[in-house]
HTML snippet that shows the backbone in 3Dmol.js (N, CA, C, O; Angstrom):
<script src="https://3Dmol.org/build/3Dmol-min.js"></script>
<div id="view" style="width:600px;height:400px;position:relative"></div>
<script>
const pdb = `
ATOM      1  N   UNK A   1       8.430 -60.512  20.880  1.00  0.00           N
ATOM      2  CA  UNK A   1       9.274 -60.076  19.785  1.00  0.00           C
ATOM      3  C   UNK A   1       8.393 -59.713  18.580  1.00  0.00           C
ATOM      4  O   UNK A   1       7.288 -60.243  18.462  1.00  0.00           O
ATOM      5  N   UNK A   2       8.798 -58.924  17.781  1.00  0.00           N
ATOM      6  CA  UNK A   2       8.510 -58.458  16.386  1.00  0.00           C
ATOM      7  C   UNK A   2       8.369 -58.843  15.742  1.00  0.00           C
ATOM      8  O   UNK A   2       9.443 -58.989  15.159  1.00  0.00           O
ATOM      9  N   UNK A   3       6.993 -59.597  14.809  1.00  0.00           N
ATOM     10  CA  UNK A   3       7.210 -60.351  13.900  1.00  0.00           C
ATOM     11  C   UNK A   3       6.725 -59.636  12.078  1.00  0.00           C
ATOM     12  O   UNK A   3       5.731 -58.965  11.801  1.00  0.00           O
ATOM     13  N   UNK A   4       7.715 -60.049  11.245  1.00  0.00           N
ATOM     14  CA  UNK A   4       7.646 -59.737  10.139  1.00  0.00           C
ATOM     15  C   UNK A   4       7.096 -60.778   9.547  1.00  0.00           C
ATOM     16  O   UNK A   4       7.549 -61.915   9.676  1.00  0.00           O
ATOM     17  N   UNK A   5       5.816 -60.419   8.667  1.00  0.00           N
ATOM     18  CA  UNK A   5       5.653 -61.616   8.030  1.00  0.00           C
ATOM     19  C   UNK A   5       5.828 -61.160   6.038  1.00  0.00           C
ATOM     20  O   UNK A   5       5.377 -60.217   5.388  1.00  0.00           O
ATOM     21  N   UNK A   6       6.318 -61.844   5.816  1.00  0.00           N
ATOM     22  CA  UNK A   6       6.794 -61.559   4.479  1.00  0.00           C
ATOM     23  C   UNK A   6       6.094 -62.817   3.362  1.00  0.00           C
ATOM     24  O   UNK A   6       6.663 -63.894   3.183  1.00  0.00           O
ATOM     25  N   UNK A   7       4.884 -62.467   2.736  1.00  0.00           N
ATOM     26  CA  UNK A   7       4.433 -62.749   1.829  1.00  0.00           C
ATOM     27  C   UNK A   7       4.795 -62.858   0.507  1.00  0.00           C
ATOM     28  O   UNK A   7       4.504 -61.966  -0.290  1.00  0.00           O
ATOM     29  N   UNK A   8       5.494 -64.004   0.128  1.00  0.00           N
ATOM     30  CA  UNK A   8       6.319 -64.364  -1.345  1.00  0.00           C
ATOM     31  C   UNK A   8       5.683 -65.561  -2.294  1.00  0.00           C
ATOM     32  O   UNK A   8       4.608 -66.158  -2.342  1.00  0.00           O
ATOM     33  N   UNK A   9       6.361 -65.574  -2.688  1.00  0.00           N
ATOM     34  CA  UNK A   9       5.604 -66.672  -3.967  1.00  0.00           C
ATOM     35  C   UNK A   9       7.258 -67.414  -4.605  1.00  0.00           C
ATOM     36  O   UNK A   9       8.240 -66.678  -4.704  1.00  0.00           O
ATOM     37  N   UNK A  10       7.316 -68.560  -4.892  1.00  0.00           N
ATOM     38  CA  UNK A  10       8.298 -69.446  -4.941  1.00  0.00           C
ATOM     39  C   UNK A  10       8.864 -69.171  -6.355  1.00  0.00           C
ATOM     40  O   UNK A  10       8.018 -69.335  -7.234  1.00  0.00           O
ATOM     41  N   UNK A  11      10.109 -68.785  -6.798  1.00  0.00           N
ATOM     42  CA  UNK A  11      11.040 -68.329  -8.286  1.00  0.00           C
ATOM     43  C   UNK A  11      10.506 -66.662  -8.033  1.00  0.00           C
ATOM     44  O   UNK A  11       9.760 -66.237  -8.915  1.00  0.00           O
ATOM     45  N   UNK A  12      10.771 -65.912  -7.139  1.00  0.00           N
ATOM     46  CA  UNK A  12      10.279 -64.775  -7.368  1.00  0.00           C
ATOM     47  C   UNK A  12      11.136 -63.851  -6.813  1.00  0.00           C
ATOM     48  O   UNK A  12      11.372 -63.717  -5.612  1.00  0.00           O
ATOM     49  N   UNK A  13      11.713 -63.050  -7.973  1.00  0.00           N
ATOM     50  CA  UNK A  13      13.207 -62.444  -7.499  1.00  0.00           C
ATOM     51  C   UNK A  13      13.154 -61.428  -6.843  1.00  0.00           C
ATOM     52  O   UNK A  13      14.193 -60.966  -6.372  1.00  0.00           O
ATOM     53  N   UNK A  14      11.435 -60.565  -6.556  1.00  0.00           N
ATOM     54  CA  UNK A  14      11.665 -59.452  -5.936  1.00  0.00           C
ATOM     55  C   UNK A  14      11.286 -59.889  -4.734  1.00  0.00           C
ATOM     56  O   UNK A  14      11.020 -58.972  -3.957  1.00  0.00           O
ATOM     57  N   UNK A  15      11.160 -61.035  -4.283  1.00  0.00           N
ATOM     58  CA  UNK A  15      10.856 -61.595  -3.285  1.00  0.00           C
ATOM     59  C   UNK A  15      12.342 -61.981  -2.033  1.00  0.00           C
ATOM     60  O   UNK A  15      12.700 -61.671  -0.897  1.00  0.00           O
ATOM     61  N   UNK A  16      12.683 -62.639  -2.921  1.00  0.00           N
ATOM     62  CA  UNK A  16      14.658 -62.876  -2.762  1.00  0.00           C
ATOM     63  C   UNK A  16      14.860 -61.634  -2.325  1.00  0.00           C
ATOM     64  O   UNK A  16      15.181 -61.518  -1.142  1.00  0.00           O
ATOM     65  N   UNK A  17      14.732 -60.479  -3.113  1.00  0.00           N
ATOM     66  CA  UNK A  17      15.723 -59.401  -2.958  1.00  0.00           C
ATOM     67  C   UNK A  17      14.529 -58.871  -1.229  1.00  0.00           C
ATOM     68  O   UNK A  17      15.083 -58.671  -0.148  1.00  0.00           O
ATOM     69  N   UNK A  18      13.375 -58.786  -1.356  1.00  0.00           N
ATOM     70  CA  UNK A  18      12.796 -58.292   0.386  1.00  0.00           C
ATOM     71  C   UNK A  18      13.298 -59.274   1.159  1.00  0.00           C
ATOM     72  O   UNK A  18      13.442 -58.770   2.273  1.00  0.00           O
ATOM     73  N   UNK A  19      13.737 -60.702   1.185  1.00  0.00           N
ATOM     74  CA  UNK A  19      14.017 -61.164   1.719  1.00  0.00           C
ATOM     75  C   UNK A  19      15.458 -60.914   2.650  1.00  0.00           C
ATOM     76  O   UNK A  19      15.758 -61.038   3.837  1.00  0.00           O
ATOM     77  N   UNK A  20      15.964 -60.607   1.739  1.00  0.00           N
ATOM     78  CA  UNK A  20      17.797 -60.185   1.685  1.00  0.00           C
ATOM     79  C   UNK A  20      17.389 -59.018   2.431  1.00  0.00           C
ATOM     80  O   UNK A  20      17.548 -59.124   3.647  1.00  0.00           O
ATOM     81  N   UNK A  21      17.028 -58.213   2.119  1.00  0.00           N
ATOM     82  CA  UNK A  21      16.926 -56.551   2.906  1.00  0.00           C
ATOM     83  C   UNK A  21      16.025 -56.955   4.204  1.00  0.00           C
ATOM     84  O   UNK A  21      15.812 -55.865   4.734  1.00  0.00           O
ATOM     85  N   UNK A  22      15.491 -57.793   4.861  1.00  0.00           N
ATOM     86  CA  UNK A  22      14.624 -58.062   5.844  1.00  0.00           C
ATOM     87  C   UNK A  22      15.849 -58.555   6.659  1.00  0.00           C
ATOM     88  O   UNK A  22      15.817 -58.283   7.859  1.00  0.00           O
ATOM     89  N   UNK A  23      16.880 -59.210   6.212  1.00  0.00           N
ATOM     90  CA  UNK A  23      17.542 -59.835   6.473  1.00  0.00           C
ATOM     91  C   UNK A  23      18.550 -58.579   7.331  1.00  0.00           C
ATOM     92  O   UNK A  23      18.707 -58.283   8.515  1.00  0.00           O
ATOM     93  N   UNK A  24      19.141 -58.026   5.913  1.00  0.00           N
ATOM     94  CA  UNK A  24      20.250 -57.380   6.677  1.00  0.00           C
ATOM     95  C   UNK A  24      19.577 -56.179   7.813  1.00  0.00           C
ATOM     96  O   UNK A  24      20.288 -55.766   8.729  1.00  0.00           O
ATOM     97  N   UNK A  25      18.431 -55.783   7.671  1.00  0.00           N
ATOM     98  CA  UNK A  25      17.848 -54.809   8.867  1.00  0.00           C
ATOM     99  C   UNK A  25      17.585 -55.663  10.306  1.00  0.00           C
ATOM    100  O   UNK A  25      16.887 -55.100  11.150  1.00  0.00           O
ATOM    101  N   UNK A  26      18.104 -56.951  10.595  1.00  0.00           N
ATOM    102  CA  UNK A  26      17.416 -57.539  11.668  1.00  0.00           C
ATOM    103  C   UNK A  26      19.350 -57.005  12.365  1.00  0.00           C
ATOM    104  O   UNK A  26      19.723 -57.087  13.535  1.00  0.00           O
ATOM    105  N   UNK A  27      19.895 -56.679  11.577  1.00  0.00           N
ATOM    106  CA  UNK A  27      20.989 -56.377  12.786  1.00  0.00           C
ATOM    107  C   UNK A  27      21.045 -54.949  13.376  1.00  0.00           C
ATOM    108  O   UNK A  27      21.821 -54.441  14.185  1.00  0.00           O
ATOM    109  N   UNK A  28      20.043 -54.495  12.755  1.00  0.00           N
ATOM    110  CA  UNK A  28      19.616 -53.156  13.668  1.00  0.00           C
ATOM    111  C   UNK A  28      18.158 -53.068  14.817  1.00  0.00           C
ATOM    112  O   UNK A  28      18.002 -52.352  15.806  1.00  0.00           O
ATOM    113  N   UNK A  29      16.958 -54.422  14.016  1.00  0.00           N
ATOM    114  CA  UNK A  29      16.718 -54.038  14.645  1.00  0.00           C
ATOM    115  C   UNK A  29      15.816 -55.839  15.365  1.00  0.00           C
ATOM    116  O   UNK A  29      15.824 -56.738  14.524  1.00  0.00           O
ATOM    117  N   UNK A  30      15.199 -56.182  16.667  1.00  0.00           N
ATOM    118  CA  UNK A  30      15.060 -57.063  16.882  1.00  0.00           C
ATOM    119  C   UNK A  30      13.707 -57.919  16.229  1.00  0.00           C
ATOM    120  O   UNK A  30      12.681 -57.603  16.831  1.00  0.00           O
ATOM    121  N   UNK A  31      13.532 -58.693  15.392  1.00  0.00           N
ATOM    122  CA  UNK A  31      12.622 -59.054  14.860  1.00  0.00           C
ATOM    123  C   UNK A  31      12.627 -60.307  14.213  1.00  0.00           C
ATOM    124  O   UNK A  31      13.652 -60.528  13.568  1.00  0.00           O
ATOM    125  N   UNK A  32      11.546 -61.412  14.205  1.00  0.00           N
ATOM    126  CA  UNK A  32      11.593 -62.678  13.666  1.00  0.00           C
ATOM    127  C   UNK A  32      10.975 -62.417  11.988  1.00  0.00           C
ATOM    128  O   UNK A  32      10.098 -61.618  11.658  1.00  0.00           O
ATOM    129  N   UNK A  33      11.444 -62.996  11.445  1.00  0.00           N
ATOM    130  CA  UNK A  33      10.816 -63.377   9.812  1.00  0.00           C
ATOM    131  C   UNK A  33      10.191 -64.569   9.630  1.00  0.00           C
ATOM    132  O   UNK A  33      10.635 -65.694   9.855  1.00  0.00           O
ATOM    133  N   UNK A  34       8.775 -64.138   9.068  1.00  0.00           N
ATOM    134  CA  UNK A  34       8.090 -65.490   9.003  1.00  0.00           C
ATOM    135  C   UNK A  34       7.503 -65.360   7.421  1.00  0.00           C
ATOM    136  O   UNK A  34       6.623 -64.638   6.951  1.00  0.00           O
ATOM    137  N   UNK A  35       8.197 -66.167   6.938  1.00  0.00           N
ATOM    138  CA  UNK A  35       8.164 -65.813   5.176  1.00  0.00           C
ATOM    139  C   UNK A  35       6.845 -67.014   4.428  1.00  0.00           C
ATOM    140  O   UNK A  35       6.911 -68.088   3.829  1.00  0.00           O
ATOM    141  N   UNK A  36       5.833 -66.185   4.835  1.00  0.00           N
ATOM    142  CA  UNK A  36       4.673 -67.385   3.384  1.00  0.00           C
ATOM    143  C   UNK A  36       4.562 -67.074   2.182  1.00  0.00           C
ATOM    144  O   UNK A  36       4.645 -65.997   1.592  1.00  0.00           O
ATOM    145  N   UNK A  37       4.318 -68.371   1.779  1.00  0.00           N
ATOM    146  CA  UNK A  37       4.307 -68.034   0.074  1.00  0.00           C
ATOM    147  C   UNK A  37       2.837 -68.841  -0.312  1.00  0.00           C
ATOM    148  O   UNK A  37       2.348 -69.956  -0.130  1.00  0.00           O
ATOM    149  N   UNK A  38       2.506 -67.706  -0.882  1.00  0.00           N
ATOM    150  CA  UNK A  38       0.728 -67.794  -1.383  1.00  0.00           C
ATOM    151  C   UNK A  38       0.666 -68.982  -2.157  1.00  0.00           C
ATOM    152  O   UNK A  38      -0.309 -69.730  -2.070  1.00  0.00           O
ATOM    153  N   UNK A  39       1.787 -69.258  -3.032  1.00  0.00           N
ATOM    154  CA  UNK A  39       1.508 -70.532  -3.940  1.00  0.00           C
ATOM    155  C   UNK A  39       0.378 -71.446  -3.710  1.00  0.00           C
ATOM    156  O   UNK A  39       0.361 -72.232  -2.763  1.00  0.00           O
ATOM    157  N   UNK A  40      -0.388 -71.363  -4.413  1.00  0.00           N
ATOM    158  CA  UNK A  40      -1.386 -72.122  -4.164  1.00  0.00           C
ATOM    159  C   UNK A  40      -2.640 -72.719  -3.188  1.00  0.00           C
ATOM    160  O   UNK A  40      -3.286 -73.759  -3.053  1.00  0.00           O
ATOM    161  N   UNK A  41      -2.548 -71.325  -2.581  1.00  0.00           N
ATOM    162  CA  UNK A  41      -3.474 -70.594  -1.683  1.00  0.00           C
ATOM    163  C   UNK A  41      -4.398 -69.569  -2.233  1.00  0.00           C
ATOM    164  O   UNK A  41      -4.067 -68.387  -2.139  1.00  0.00           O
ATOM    165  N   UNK A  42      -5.563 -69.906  -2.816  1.00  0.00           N
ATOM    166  CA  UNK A  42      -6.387 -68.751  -3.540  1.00  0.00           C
ATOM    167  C   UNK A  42      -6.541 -67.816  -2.293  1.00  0.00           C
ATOM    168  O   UNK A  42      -5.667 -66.950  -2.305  1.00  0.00           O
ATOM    169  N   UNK A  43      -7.207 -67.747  -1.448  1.00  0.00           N
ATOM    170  CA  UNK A  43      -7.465 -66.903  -0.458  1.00  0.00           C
ATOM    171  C   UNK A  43      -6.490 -65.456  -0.446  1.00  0.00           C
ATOM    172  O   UNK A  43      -6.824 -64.271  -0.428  1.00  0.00           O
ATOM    173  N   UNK A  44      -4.985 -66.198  -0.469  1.00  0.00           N
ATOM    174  CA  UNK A  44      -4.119 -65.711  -0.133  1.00  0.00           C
ATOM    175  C   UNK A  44      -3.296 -64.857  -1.686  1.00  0.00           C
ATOM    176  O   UNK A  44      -2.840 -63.718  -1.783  1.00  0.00           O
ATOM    177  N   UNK A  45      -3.366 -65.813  -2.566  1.00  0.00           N
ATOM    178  CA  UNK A  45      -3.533 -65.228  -3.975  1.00  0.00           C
ATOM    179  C   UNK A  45      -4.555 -64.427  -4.776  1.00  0.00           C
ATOM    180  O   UNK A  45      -4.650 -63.814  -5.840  1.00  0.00           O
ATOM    181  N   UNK A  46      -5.228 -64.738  -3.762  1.00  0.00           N
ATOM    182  CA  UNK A  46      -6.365 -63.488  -4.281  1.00  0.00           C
ATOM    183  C   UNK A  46      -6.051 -61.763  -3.448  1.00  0.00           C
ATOM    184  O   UNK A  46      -6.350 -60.613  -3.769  1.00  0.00           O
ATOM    185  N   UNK A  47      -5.496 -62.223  -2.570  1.00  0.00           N
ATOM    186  CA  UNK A  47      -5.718 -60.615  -1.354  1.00  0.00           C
ATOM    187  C   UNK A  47      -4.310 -59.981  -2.351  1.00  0.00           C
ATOM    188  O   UNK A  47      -4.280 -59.028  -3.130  1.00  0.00           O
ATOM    189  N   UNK A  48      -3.171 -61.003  -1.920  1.00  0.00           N
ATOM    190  CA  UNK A  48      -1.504 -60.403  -2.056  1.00  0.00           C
ATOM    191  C   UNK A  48      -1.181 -61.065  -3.746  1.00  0.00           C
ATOM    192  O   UNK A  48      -0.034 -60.769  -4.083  1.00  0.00           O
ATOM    193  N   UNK A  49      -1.822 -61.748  -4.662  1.00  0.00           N
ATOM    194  CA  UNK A  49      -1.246 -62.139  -5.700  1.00  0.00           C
ATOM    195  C   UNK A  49      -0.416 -60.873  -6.990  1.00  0.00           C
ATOM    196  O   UNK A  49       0.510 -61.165  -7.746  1.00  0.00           O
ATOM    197  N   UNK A  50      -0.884 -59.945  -6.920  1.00  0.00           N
ATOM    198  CA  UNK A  50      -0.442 -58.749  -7.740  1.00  0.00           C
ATOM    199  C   UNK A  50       0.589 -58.189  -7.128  1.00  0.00           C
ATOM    200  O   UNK A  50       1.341 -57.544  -7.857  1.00  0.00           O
ATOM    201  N   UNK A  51       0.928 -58.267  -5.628  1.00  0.00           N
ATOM    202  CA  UNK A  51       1.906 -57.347  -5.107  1.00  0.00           C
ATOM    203  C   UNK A  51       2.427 -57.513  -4.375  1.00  0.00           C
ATOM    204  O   UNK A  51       2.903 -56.619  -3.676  1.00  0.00           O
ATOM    205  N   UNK A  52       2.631 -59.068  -4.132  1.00  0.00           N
ATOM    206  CA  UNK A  52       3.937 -59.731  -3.658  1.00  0.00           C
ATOM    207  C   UNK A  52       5.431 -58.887  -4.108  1.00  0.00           C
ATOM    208  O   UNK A  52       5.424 -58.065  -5.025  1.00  0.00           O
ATOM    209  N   UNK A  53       6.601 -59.201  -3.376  1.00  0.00           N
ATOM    210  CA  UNK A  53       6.289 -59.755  -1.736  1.00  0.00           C
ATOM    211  C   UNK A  53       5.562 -58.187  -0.884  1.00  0.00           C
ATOM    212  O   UNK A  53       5.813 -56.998  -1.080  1.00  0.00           O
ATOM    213  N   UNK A  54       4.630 -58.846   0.056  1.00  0.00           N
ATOM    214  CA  UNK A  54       4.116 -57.933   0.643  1.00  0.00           C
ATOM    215  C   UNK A  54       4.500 -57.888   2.168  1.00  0.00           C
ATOM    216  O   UNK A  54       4.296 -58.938   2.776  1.00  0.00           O
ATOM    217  N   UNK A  55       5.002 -56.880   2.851  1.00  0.00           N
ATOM    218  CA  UNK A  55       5.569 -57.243   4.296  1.00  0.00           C
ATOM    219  C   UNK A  55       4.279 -56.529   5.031  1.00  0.00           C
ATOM    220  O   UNK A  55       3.654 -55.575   4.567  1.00  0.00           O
ATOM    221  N   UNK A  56       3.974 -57.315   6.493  1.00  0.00           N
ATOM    222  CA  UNK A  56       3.678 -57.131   7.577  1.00  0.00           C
ATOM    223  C   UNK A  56       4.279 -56.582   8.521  1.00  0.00           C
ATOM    224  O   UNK A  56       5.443 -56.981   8.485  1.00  0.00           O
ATOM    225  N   UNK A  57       4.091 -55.721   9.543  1.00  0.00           N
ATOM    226  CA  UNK A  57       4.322 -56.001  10.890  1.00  0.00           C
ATOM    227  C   UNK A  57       3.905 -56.235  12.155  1.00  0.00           C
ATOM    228  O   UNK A  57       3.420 -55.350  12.860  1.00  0.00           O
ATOM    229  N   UNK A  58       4.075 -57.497  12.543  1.00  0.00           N
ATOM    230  CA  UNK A  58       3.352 -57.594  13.713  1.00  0.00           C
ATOM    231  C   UNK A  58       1.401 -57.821  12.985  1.00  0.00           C
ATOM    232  O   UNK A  58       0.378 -57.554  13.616  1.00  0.00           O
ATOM    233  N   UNK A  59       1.466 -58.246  11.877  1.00  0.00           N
ATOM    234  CA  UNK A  59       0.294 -58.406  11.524  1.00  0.00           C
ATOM    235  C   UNK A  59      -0.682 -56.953  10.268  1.00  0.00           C
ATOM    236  O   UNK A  59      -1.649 -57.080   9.517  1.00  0.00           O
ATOM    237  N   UNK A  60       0.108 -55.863  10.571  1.00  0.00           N
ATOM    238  CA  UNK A  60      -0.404 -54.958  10.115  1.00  0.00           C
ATOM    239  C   UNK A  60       0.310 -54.222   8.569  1.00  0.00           C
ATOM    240  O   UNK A  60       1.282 -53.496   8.781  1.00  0.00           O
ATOM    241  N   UNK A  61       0.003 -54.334   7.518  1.00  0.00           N
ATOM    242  CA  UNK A  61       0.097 -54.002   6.426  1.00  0.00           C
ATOM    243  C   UNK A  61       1.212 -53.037   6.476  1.00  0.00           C
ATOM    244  O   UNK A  61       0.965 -51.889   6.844  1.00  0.00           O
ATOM    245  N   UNK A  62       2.521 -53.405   6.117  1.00  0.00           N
ATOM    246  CA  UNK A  62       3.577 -51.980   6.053  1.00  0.00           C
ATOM    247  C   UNK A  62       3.790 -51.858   4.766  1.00  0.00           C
ATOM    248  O   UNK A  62       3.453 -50.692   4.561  1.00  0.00           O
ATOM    249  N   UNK A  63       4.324 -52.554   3.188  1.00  0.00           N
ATOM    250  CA  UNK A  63       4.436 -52.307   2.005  1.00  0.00           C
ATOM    251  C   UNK A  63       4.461 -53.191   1.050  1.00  0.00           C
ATOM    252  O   UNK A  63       4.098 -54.336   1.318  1.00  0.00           O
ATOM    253  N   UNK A  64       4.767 -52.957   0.113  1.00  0.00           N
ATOM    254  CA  UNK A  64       4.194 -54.495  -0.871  1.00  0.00           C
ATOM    255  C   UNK A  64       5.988 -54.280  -2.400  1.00  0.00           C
ATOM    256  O   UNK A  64       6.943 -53.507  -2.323  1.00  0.00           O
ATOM    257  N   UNK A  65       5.802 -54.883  -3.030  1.00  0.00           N
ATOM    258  CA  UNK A  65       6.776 -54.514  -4.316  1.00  0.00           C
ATOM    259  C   UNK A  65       7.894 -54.620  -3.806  1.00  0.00           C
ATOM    260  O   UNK A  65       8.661 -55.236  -4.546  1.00  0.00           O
ATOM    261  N   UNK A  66       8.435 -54.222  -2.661  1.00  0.00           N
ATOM    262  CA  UNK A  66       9.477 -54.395  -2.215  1.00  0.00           C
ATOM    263  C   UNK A  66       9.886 -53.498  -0.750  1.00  0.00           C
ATOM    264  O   UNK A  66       9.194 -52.627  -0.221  1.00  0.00           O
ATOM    265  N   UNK A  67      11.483 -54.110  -0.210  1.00  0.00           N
ATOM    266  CA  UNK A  67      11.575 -53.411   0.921  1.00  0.00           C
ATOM    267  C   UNK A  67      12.670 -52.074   1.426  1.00  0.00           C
ATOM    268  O   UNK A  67      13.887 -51.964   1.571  1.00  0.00           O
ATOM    269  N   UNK A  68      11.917 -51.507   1.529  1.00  0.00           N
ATOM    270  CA  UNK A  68      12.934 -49.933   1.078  1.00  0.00           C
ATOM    271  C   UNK A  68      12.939 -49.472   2.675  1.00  0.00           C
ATOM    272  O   UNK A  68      12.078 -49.116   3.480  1.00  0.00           O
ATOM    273  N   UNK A  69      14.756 -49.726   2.699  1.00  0.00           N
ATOM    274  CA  UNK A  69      14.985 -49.904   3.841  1.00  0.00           C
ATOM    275  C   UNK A  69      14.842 -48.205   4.795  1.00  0.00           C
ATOM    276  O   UNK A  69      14.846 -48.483   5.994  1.00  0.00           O
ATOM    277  N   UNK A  70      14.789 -47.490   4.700  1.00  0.00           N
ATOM    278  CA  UNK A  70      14.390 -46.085   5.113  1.00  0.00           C
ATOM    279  C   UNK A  70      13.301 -46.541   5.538  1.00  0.00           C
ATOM    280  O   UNK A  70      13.347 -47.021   6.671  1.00  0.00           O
ATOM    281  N   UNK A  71      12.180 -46.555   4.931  1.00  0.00           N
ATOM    282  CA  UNK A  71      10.642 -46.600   5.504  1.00  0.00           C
ATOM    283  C   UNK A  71      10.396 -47.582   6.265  1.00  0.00           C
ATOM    284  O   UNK A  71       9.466 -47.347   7.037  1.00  0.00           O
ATOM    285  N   UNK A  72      11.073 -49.083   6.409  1.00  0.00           N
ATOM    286  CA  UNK A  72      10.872 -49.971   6.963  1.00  0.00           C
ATOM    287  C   UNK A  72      11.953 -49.335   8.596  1.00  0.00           C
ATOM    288  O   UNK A  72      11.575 -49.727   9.700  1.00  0.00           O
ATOM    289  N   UNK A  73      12.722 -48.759   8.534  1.00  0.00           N
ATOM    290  CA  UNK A  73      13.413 -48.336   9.782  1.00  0.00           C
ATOM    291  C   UNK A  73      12.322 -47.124  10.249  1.00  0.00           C
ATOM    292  O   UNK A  73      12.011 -47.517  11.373  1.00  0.00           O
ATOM    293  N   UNK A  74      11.789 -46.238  10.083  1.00  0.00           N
ATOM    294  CA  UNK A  74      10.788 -45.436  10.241  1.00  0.00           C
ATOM    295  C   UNK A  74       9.811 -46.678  10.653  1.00  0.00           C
ATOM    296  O   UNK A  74      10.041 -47.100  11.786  1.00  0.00           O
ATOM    297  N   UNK A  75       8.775 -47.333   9.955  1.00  0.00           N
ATOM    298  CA  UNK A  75       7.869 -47.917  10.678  1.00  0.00           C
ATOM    299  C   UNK A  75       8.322 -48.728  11.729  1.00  0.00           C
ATOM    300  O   UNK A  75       7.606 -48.855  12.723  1.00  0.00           O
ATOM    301  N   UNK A  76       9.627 -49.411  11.639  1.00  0.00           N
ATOM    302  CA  UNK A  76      10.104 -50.562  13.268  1.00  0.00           C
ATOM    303  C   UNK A  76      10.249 -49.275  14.134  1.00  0.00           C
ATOM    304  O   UNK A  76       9.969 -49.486  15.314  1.00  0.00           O
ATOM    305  N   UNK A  77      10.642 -47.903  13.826  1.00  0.00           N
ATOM    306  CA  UNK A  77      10.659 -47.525  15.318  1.00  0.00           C
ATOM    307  C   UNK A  77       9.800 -46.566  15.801  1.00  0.00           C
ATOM    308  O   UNK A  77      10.098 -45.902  16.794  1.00  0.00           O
ATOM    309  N   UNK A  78       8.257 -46.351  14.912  1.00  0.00           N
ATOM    310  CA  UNK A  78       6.711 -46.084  15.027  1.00  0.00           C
ATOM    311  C   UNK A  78       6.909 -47.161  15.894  1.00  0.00           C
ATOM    312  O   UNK A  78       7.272 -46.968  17.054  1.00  0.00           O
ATOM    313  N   UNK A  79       6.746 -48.050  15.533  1.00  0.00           N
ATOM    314  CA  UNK A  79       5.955 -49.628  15.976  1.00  0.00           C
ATOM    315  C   UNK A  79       6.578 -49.925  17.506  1.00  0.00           C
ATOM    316  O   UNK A  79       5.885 -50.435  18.386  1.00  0.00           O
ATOM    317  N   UNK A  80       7.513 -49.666  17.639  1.00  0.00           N
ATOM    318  CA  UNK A  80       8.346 -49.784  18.614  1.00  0.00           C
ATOM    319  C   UNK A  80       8.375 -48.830  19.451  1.00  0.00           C
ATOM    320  O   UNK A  80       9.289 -48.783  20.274  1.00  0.00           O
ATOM    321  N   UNK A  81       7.334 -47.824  19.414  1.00  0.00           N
ATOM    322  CA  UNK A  81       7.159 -46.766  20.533  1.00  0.00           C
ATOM    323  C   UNK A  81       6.029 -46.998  20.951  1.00  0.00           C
ATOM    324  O   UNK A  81       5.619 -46.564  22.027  1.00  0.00           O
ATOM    325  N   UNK A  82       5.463 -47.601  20.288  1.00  0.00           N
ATOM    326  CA  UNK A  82       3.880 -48.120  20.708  1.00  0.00           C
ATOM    327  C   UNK A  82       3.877 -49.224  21.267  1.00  0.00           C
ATOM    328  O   UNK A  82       2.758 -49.696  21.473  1.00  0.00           O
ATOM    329  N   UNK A  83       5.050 -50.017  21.700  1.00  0.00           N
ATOM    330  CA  UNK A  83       4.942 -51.164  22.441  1.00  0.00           C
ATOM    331  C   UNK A  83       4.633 -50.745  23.805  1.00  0.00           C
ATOM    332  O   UNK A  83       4.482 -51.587  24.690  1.00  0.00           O
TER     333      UNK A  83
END
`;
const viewer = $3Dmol.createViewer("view");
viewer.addModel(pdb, "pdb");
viewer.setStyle({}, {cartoon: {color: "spectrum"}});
viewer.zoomTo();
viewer.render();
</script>
């Protein structure tokens, strides 16, 4: 299965809101959400701290600021022809 990983940070409303839109696209399309939050992870606050939430797929960099559901349906079904 498909995994989204969604990079957030804890009180962070544009985070909520990719969350919500990650959310309602899983009824189109099949995919797990695996939501970390950098809090207090320099490593991790150093790569994604400016441009949280940042989504993955399957490991590979798809967008950051937020999730704009057009482009995220375009990359699941790139991604999904290449399986």
């Amino acid at each position: 299965m498909t995994v989204v990983t969604l990079y957030s940070r804890h009180n962070c409303h544009l985070c909520e809101q990719a969350l919500q839109e990650l959310e309602k696209l899983q009824s189109e399309f099949s995919f797990e959400i695996q939501e970390k939050f950098i809090d207090g992870d320099s490593k991790l606050e150093y790569e994604y701290g400016e441009q949280v939430p940042v989504t993955l797929i399957d490991g590979k960099r798809h967008d950051f600021f937020k999730v704009d559901p057009d482009r995220f349906r375009l990359a699941m079904q790139e991604h999904h022809r290449h399986q």
